[in-house]
N, C-alpha and C positions, 0 to 999 in steps of 0.2 A: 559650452565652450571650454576649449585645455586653457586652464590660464597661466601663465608664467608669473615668478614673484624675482627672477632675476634676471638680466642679461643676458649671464652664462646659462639659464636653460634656454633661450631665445636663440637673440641676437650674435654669441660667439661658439653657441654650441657643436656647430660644423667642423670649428679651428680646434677642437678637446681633443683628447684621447678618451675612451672609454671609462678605461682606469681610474678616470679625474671623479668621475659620476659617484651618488649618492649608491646606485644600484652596485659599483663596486664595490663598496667598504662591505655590503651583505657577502658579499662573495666571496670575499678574504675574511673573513669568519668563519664563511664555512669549513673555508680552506683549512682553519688554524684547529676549528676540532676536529674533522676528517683525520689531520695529523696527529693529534691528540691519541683517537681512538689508534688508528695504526702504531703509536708509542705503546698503549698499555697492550695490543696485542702481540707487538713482540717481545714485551716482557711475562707474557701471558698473563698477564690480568684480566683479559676480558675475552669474549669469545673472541675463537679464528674466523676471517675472514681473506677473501683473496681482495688486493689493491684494484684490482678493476672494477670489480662489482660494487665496493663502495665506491668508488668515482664515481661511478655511474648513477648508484643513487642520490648521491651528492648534490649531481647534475639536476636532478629532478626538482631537486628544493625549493619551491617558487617566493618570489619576494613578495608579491601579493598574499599568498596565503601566510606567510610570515606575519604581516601587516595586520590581518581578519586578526590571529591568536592573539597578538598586540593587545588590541580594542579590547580583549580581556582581563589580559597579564597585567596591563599596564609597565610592563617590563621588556623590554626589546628586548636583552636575553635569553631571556626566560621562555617567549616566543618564538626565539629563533630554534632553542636546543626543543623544545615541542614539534616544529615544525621538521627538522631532521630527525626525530623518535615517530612522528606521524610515517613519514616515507620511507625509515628506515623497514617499520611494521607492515605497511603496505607491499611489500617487496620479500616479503618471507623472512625479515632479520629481528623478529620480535624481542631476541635473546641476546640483540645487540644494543639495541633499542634501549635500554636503559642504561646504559651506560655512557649515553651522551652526556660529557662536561661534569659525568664525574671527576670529582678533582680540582676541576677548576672553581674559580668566580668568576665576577661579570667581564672587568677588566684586563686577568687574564686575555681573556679574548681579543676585545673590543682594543685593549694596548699593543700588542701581540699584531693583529690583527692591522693597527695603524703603520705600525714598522715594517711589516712586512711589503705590504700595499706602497709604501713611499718608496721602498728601497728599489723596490719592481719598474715603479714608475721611472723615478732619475736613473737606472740602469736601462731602459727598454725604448723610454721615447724622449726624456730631458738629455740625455748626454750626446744623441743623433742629434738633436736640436743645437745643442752647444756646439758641439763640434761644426755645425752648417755655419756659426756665427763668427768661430773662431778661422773657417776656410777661407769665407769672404771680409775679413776682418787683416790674416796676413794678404790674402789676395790684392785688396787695393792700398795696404802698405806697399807691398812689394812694386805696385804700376805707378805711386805716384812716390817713388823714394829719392826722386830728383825733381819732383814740383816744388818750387819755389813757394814760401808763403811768408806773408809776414807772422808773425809769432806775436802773440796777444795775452799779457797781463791787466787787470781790472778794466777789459777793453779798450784800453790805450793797445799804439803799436809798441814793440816791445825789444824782439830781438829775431835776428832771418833763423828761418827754422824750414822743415820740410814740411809738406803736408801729409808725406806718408808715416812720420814720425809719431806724428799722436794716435797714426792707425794701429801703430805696431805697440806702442804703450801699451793702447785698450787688446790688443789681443795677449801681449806678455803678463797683462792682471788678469786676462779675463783664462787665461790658459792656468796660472797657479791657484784660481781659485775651483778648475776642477780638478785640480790634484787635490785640493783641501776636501772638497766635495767627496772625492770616492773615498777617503780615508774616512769622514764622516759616517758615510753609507756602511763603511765596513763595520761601524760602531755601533751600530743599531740594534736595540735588544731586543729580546723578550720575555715570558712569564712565565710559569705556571707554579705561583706560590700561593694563590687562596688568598683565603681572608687574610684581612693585617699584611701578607704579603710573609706567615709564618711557614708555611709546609704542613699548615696543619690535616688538612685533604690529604695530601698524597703523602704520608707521614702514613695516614691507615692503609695506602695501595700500597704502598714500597717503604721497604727499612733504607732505602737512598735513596731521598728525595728528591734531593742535589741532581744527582746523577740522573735520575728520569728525566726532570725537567733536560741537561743539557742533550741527550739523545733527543730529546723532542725538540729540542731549538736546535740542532742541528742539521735536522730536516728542512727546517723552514731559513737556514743560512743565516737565523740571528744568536747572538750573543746572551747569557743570562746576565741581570744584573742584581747582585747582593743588596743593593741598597732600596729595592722595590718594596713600598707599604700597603700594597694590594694593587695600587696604582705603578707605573711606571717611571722614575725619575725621568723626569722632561727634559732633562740637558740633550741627552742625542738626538731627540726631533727638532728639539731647538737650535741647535747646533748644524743641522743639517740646513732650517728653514733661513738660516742668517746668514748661512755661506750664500744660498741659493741669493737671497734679497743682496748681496753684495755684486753679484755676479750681474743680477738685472745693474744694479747701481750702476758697474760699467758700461754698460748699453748705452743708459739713460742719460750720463753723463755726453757721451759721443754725440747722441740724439739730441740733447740740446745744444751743445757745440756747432752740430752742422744746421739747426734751427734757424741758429742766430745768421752762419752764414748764408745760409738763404736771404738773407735779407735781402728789399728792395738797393740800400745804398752800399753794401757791399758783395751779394750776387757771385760768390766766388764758386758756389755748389746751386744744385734744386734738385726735385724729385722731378722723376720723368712721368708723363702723364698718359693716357691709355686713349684710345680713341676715340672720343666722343664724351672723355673723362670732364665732368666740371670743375670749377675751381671756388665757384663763389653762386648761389642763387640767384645775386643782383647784377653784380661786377663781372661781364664774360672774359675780362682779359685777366682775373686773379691767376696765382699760377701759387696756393698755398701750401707750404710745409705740413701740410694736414697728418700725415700717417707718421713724420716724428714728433708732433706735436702730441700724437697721438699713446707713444712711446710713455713722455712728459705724461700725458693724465693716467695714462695705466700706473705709471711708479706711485703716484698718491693711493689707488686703492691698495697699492703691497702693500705698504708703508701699515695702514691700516690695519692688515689682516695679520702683518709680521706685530703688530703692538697686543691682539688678540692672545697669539700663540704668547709671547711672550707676558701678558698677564696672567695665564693657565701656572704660572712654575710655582706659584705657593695654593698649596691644600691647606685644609685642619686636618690634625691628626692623621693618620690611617688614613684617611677616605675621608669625603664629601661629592657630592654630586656639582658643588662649584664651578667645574669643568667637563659636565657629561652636555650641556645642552652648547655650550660655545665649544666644545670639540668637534663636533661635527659640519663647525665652515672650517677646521683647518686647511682642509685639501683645497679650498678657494682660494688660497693662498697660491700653490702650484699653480691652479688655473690659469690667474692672473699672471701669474711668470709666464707661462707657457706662451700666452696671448702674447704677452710683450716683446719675446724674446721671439714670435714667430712673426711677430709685427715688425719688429728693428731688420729680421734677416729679410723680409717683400724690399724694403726702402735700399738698405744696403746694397740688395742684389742689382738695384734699376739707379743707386744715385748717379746723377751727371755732375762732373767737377768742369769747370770752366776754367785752367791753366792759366788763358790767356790775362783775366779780371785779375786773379792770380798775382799775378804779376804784374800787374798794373799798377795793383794795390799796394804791393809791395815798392814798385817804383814811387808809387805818392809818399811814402814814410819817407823818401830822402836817406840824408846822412843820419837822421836822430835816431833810425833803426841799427846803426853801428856805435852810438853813444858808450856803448858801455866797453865795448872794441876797445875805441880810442884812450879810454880811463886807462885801460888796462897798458893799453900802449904807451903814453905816456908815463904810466908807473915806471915801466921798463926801463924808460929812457931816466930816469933818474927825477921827472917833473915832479915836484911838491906839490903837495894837495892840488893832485891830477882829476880827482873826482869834482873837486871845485872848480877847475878850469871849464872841465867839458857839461858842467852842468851849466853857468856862467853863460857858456859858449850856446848853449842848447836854448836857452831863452831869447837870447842877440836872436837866433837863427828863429824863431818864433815870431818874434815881433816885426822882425824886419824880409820875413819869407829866405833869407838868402840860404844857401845849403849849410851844416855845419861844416863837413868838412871845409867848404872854401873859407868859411872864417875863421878855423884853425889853422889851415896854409896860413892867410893871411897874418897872421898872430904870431908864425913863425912856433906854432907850435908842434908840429907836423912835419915829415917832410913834402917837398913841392909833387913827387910822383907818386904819393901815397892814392889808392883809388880804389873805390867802395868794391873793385873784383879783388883786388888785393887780400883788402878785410874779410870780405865772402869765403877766401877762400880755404883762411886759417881758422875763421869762428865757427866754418860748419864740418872741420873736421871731425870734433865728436860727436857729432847729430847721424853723421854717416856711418859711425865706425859701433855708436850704438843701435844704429837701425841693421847695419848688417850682424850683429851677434844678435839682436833677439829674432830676425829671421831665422837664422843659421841652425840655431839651438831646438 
């Protein structure tokens, strides 16, 4: 029996991209000395060859037999540069053959190797993904930018607001943070400094060391960085991984937001259900928030894998292997993004908003929903400690059910024509005027 030891090879492995996979990271390795070798041969250091014929042998490199030399090496490097000098030889290139990772160390690679692979990823399948989020995110800003809602601080009613308002929020954060994203991406390094992270290697291949290394990272579209001690300074994966966990955060925010309105005693939203879809094992009339909920337990495993990546950033000295065995669930980190973020855009794409409840709701909060209106209005008018009055006012209207407005009429604090359309229609001026500029923009 194949057994699984996670999830993600199970259960969400359909919903991945390739790239996410374990068997990628071999691939982008190979990728990284492939380019390696093609850097020393156009500097001639190493024999000529034509760019096809090593792809192609490249191609051949198999991850299993990778794995067999393993079980010897005990070196996954080590293994790998064996198993591309095995193929290389097989294939007529024996005189290339040794030349694999010359120059390099492990990390080289394997760092090298991780940036590349991420930068591919959020350029190839994360940013078509964000952008689906960020489509239907202004999409139903923009359809419910005259739905009435009541607006909800520590779950009290609070103040009238739209409901397309909070959609445009989460798309105006969730849109600056891939602008933060591709600037990240653009910052991405790579290596080829050797031991200690000196130039001592390629110090014997080239009197510019410097300069080999950036011809070789220029190929692969990343950056060198000075401050590498064999290993790669974590800031730029980190930095990539924290945008990315910021960006879910927006979702997940939204996703609990519409959670809650699901609710049975306020029903303003739900998910729409499929035919024959169930809702509960026991209960045939459930009708549950399952797949935002769903949203909700995916952000605890980021949370998780973002605290991983982020305990990786201190080494001893030079090197340690500290971080060679918990480096390789970083990219489960992505995974789990991927999942969430392609979880929120199923729910998003099918949620039903009920208007009517809506406003219903909105109709139950009374005048106490314009509480803060009338302070203000009252300022205006010259009333002295106006926030006392209408707070005063707002407990009367509590205890005794009657509306505030009418016990401010009453109170003569107010004028007699003053009316909650009135108030409506001055307080949501900037609710409107800031929903049409982050459309617009």
């Amino acid at each position: 029996m194949d057994f699984a030891y996670s999830p993600l090879d199970r259960r969400y492995k359909e919903a991945l991209p390739q790239i996410l996979s374990e068997e990628a990271s071999f691939s982008f390795q190979i990728e990284v000395e492939g380019n390696w070798l093609k850097t020393l041969r156009d500097e001639k250091i190493c024999p000529s060859f034509e760019d096809k014929d090593l792809d192609k042998i490249l191609s051949k490199v198999s991850f299993q037999r990778v794995e067999e030399i393993e079980k010897r090496t005990q070196h996954a490097t080590r293994a790998l540069v064996e198993g591309i000098a095995e193929e290389l030889e097989k294939n007529g290139k024996k005189d290339l053959s040794q030349w694999v990772h010359v120059g390099l160390t492990s990390f080289d690679v394997v760092d090298t190797a991780s940036r590349l692979r991420l930068k591919t990823y959020i350029q190839k399948d994360f940013f078509p993904l964000l952008d689906k989020n960020l489509e239907i995110l202004k999409t139903l800003a923009s359809k419910h930018s005259q739905t009435l809602q009541a607006g909800r601080t520590h779950g009290q009613w609070a103040v009238p607001t739209y409901f397309g308002l909070s959609l445009a929020e989460a798309y105006s954060r969730l849109k600056d943070l891939k602008n933060s994203l591709q600037k990240n991406i653009e910052n991405l390094r790579g290596q080829s400094s050797g031991a200690i992270g000196g130039y001592h290697a390629s110090s014997m291949l080239s009197s510019h060391a410097l300069n080999l290394e950036e011809k070789f990272l220029f190929r692969l579209g990343l950056k060198a960085d000075y401050g590498s001690t064999q290993i790669l300074p974590p800031e730029d994966f980190v930095q990539v991984a924290q945008t990315v966990f910021l960006a879910n955060s927006v979702l997940t925010k939204v996703a609990n937001d519409w959670r809650h309105l699901a609710r049975s005693e306020i029903a303003e939203l739900f998910e729409s259900m499929g035919e024959g879809q169930v809702g509960s094992s026991t209960m045939p009339q459930k009708r549950n928030p399952w797949n935002l909920e769903h949203v909700c337990s995916l952000f605890k495993v980021l949370k998780s894998r973002l605290q991983l990546i982020q305990d990786d950033v201190i080494t001893e000295h030079q090197r340690d292997l500290t971080n060679s065995a918990s480096g390789r669930f970083y990219f489960e980190f992505f995974a789990v993004s991927h999942l969430l973020f392609s979880r929120f855009l199923k729910v998003a794409t099918k949620i039903q908003v009920d208007e009517k409840q809506m406003k219903k709701n909105f109709d139950q909060a009374g005048s106490s929903i314009f509480a803060e209106a009338l302070y203000v209005s009252l300022t205006l008018k010259g009333h002295d400690k106006a926030h006392d009055i209408v707070r005063e006012a707002s407990r009367k209207s509590e205890s005794s059910g009657k509306d505030l407005l009418e016990i401010l009429r009453e109170d003569k604090k107010v004028e007699p024509d003053l009316s909650h359309d009135k108030l409506m229609k001055k307080v949501l001026e900037g609710s409107r005027l800031k929903l049409e500029r982050i459309l617009n923009n």
